[in-house]
C-alpha positions in Angstrom: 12.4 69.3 72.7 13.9 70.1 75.9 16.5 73.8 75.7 19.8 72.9 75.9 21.5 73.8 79.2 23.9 76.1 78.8 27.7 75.7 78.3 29.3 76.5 82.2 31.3 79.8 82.3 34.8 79.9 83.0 34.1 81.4 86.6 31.8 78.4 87.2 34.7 75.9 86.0 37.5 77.4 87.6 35.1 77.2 91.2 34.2 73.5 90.9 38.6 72.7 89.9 39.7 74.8 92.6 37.1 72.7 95.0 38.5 69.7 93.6 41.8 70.6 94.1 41.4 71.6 97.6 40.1 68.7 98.3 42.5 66.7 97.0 45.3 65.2 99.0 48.8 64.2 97.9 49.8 62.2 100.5 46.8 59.8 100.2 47.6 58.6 96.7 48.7 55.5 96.4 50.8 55.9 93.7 52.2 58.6 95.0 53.0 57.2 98.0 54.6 54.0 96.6 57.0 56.2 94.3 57.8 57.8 97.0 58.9 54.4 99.2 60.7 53.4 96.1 63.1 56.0 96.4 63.9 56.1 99.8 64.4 52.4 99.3 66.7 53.4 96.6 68.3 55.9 98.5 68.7 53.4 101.5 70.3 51.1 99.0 72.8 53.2 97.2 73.8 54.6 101.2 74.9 51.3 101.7 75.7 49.4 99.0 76.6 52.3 96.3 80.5 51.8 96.9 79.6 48.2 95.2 79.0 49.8 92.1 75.9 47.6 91.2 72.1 48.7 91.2 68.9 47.5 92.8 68.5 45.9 89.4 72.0 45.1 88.6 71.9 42.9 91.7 68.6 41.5 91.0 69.8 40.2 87.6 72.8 38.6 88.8 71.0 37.1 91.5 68.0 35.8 89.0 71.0 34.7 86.4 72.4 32.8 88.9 69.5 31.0 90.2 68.2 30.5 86.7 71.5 29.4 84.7 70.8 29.4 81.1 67.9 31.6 80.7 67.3 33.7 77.7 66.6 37.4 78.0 63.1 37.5 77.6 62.6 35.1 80.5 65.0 36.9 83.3 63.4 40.7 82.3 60.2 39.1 82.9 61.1 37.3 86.4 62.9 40.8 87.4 59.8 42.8 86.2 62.1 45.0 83.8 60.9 46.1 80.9 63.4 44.7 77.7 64.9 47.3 76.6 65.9 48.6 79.7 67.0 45.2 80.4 69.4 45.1 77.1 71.2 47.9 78.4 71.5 46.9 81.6 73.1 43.5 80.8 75.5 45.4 78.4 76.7 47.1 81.2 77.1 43.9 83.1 78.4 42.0 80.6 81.3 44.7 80.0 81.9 44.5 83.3 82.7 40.6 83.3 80.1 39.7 85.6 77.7 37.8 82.9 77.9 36.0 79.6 75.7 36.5 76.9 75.3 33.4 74.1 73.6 32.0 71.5 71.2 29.5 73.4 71.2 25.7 72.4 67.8 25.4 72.0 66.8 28.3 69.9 69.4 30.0 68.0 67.5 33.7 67.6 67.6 33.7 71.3 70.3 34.4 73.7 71.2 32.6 77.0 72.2 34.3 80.5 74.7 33.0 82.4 76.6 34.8 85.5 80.5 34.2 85.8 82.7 33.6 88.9 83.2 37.3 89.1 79.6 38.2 89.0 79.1 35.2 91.7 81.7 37.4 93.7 80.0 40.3 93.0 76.5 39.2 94.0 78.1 37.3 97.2 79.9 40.5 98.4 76.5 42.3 98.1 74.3 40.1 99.8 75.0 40.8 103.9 74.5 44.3 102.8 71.3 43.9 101.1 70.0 42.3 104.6 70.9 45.5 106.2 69.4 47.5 103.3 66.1 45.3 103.9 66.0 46.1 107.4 66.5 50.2 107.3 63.7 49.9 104.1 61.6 48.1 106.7 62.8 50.1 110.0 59.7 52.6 109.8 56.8 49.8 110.3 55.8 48.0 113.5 57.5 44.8 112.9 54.3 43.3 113.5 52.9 44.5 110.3 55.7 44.0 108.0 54.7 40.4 106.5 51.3 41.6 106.1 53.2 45.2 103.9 55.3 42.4 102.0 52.0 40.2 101.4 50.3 43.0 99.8 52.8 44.2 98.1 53.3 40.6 96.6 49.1 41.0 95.7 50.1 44.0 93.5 52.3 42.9 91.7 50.7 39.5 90.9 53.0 37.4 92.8 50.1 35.9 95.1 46.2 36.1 95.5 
């Protein structure tokens, strides 16, 4: 039977970390790098559109509520990727507001149907010739030859194409 290598000391450890660490670079993270995009693009969005009082999200979900009149809950969290509780309390917030209706859906009464009202309509209309602008500044840093390919692979990670 074979003698068991010894355990590595500390010293020995703390070498082949502080290599690794070294090593390791930040900025070539993906992960890293896409938080970071998503809030400058948050940042770009409240610049410009934070007077409106509504949220990346907020807009999203009226948008989506419009498009998609009738729609329960479950289904409108899933086409704006948010998560459902997080998407309770948002539509709370925009229900209080006026901008949506919440109701018992005619198909299935344990579920609840989505619909946006003329104010929200208002709301999301307002909004919209901003959000090109916002579009544009998030975009501004790439040659604007490469920006449908960004938005293509950024549609392949999330799932919305192959």
């Amino acid at each position: 039977m074979a003698a068991a290598k010894p355990a590595p000391t500390l010293p020995e450890i703390g070498a082949r970390a502080s290599s690794a660490l070294e090593r390791f670079v930040l900025t070539d993270i993906v992960s890293h790098l896409l938080r970071r995009a998503h809030f400058r693009a948050e940042e770009i969005f409240n610049r410009e559109l934070g007077s409106s009082g509504l949220t990346p999200r907020q807009k999203a979900l009226l948008i989506t509520a419009y498009q998609n009149p009738g729609a329960n809950q479950n289904e409108l969290a899933e086409k704006i990727a948010i998560d459902r509780n997080s998407f309770a309390e948002m539509l709370a917030r925009l229900v209080a507001r006026g901008y949506v209706r919440r109701g018992r859906s005619r198909d299935d009464g344990r579920a609840y149907e989505i619909n946006i009202t003329d104010k929200g309509i208002r709301a999301a209309e307002e909004v919209l010739p901003g959000d090109a602008l916002v579009e544009k500044r998030i975009m501004e840093p790439l040659p604007e030859e490469l920006r449908p390919l960004f938005v293509k692979c950024l549609k392949i990670m999330v799932g919305l194409e192959k």
